[in-house]
MDTraj code that builds the backbone (N, CA, C; nanometers):
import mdtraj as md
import numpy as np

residues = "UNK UNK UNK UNK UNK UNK UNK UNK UNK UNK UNK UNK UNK UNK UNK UNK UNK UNK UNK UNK UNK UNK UNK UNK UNK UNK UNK UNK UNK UNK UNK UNK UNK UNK UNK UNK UNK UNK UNK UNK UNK UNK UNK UNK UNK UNK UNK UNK UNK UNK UNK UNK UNK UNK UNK UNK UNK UNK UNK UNK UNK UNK UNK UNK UNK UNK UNK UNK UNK UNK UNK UNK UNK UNK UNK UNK UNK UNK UNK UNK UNK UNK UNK UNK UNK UNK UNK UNK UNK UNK".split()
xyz = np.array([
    [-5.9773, -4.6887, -1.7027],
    [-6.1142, -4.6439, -1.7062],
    [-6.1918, -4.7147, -1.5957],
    [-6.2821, -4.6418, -1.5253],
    [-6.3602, -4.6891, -1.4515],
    [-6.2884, -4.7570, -1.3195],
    [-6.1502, -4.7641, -1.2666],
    [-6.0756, -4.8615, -1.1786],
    [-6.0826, -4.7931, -1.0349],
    [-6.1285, -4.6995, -0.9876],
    [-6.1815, -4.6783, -0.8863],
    [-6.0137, -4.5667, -0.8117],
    [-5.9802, -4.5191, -0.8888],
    [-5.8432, -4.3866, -0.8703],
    [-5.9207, -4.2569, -0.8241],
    [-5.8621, -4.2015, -0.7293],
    [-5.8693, -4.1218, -0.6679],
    [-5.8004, -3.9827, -0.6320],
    [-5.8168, -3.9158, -0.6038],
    [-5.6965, -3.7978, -0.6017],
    [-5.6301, -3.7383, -0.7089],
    [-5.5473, -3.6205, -0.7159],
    [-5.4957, -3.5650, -0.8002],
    [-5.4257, -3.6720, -0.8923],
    [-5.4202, -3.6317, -1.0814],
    [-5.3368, -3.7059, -1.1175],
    [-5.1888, -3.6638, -1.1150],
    [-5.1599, -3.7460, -1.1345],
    [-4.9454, -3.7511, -1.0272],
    [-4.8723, -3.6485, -1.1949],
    [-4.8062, -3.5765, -1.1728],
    [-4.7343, -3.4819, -1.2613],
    [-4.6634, -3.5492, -1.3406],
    [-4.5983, -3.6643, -1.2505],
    [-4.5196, -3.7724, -1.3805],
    [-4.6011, -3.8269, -1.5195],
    [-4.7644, -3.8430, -1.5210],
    [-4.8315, -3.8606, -1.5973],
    [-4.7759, -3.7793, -1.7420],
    [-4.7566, -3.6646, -1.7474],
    [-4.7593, -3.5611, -1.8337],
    [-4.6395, -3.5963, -1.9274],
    [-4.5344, -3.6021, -1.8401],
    [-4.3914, -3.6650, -1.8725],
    [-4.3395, -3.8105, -2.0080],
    [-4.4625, -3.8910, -1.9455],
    [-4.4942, -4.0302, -2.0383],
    [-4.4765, -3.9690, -2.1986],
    [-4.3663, -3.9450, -2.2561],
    [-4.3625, -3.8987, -2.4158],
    [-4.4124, -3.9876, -2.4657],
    [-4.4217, -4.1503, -2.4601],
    [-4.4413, -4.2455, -2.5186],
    [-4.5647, -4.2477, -2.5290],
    [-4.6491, -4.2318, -2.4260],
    [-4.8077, -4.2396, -2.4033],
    [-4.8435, -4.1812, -2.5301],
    [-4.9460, -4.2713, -2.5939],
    [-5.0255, -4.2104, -2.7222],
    [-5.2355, -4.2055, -2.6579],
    [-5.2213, -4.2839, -2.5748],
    [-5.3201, -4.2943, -2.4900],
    [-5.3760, -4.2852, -2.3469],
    [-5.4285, -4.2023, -2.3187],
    [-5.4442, -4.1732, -2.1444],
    [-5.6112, -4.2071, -2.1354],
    [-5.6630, -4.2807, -2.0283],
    [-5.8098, -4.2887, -2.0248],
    [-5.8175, -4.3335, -1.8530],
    [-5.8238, -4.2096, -1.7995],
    [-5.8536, -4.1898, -1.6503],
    [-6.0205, -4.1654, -1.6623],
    [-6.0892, -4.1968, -1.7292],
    [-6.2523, -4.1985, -1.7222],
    [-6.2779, -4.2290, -1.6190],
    [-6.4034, -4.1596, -1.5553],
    [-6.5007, -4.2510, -1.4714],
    [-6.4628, -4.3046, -1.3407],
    [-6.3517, -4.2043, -1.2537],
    [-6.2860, -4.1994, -1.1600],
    [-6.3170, -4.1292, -1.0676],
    [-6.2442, -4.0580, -0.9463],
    [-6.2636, -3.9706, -0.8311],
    [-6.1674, -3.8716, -0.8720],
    [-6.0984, -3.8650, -0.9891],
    [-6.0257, -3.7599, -0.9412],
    [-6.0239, -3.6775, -0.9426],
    [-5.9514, -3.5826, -0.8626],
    [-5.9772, -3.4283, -0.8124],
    [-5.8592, -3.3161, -0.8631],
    [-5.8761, -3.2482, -0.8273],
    [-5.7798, -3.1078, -0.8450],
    [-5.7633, -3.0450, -0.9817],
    [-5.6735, -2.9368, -1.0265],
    [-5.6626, -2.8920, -1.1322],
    [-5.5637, -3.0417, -1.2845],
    [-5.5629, -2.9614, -1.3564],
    [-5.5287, -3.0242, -1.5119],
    [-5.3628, -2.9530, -1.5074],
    [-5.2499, -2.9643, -1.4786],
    [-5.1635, -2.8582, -1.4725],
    [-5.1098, -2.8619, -1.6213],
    [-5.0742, -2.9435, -1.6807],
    [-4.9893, -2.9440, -1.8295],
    [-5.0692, -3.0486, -1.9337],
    [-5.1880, -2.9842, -1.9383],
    [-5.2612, -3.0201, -2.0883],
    [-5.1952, -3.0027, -2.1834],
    [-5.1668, -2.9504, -2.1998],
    [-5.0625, -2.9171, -2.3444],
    [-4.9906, -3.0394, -2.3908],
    [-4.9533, -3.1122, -2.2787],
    [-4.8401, -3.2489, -2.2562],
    [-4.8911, -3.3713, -2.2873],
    [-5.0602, -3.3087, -2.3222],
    [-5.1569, -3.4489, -2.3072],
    [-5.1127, -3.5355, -2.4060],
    [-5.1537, -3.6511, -2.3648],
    [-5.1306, -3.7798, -2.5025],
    [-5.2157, -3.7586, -2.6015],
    [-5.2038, -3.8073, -2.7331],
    [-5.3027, -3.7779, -2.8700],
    [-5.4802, -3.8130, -2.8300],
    [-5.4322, -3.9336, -2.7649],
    [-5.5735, -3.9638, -2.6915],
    [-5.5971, -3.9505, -2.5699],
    [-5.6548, -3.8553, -2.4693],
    [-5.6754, -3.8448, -2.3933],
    [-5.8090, -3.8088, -2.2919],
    [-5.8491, -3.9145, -2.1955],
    [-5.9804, -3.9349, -2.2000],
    [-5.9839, -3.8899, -2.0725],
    [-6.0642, -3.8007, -1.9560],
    [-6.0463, -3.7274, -1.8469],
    [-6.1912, -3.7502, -1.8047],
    [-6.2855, -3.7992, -1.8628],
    [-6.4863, -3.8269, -1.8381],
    [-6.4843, -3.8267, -1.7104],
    [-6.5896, -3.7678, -1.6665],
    [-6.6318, -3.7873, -1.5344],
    [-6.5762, -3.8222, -1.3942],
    [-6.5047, -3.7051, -1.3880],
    [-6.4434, -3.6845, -1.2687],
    [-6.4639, -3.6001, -1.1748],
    [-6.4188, -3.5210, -1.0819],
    [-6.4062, -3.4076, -1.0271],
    [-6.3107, -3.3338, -1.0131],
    [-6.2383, -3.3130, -1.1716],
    [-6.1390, -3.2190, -1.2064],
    [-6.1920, -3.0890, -1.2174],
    [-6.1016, -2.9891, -1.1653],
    [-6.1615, -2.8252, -1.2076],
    [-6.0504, -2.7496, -1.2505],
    [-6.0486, -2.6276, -1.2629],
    [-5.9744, -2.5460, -1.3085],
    [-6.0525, -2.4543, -1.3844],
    [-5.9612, -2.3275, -1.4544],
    [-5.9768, -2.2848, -1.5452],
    [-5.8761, -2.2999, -1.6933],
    [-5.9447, -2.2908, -1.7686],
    [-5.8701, -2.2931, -1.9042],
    [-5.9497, -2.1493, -2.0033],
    [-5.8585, -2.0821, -2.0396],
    [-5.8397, -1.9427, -2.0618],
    [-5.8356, -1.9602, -2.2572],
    [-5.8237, -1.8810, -2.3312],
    [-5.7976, -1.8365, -2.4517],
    [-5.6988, -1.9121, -2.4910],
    [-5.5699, -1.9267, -2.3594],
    [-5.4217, -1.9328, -2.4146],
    [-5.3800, -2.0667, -2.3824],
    [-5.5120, -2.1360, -2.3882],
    [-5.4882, -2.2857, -2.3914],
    [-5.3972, -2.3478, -2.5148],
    [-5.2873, -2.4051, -2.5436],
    [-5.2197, -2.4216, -2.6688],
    [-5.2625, -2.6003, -2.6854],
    [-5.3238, -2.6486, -2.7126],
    [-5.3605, -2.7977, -2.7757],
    [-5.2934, -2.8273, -2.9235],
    [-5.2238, -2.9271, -2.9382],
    [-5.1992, -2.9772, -3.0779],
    [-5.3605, -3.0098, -3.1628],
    [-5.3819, -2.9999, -3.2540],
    [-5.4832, -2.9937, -3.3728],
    [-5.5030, -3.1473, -3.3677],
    [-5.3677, -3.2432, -3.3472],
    [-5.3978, -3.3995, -3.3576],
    [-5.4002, -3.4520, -3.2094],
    [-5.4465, -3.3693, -3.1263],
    [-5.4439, -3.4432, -2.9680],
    [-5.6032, -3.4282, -2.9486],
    [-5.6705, -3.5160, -2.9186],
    [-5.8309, -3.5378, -2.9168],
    [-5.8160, -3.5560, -2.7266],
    [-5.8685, -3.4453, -2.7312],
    [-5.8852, -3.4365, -2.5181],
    [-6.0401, -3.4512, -2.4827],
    [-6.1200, -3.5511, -2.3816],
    [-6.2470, -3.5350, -2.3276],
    [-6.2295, -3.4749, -2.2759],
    [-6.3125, -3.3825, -2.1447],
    [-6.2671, -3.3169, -2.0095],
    [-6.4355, -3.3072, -2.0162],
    [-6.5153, -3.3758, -2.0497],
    [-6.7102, -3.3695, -2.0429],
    [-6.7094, -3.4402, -1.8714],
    [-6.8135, -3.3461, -1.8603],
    [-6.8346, -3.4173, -1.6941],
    [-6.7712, -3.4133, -1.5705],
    [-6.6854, -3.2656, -1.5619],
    [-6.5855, -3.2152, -1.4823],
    [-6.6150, -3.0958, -1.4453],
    [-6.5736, -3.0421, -1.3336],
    [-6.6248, -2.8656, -1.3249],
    [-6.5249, -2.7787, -1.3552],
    [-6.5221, -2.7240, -1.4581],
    [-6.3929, -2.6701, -1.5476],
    [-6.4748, -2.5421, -1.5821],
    [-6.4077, -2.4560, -1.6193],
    [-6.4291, -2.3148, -1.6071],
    [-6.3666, -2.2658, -1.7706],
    [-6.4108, -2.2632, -1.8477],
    [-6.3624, -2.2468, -2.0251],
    [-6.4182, -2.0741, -2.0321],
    [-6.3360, -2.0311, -2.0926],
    [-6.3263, -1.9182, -2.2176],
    [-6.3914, -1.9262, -2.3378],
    [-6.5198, -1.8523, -2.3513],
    [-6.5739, -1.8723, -2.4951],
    [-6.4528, -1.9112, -2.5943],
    [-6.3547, -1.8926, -2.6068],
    [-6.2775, -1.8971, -2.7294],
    [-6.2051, -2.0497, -2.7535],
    [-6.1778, -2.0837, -2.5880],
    [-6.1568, -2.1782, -2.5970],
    [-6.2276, -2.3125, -2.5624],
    [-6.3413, -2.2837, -2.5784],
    [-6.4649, -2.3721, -2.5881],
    [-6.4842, -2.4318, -2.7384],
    [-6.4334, -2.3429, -2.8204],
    [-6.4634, -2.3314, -2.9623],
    [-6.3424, -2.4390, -3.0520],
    [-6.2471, -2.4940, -2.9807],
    [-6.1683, -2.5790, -3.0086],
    [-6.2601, -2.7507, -3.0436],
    [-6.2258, -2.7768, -3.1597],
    [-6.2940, -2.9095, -3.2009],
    [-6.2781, -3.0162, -3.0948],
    [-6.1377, -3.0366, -3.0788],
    [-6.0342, -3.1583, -3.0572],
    [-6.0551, -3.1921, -2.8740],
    [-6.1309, -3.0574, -2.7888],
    [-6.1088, -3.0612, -2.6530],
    [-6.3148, -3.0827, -2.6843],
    [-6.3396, -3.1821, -2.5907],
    [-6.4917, -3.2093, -2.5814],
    [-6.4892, -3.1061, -2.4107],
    [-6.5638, -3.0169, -2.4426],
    [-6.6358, -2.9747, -2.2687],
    [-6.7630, -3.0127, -2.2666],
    [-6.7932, -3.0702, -2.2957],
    [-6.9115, -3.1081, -2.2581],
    [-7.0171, -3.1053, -2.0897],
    [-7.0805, -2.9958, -2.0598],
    [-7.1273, -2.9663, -1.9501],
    [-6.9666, -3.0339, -1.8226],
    [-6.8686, -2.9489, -1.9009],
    [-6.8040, -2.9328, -1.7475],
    [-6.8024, -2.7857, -1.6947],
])
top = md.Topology()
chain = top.add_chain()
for i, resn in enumerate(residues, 1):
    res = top.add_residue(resn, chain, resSeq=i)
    for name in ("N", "CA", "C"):
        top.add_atom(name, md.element.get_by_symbol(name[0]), res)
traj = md.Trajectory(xyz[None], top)
């Protein structure tokens, strides 16, 4: 959180099965989200300059709690409506 990272996050991230916690908060980083789905239970993405879109056919586990508030992300009414993913003005 907050450590001053930059650039896309690296694909190996996703991979980490062990990870129960991810908190890239409050960083530079850029580019799309490619395998949310993969996210850790806790996963914290605040204020970055991540974008993309995320569509209907977003599949999230019910016990994976995702931020993505404070990013320019592009949501699907439907999948805005998910508890567990915060969009918060991204």
């Amino acid at each position: 959180r907050n450590v001053n990272l930059s650039g896309p996050i690296p694909p190996y991230i996703w991979n980490l099965t062990q990870l129960t916690t991810l908190d890239l908060s409050f960083n530079t980083l850029t580019g799309e989200v490619k395998a949310l789905e993969k996210a850790p239970a806790y996963t914290y993405l605040t204020g970055n300059m991540l974008s993309g879109n995320f569509g209907s056919g977003l599949s999230i586990d019910e016990k994976t709690n995702i931020d993505l508030s404070y990013n320019n992300f592009s949501w699907s009414s439907t999948c805005k409506d998910k508890s567990n993913i915060n969009t918060y003005r991204s």
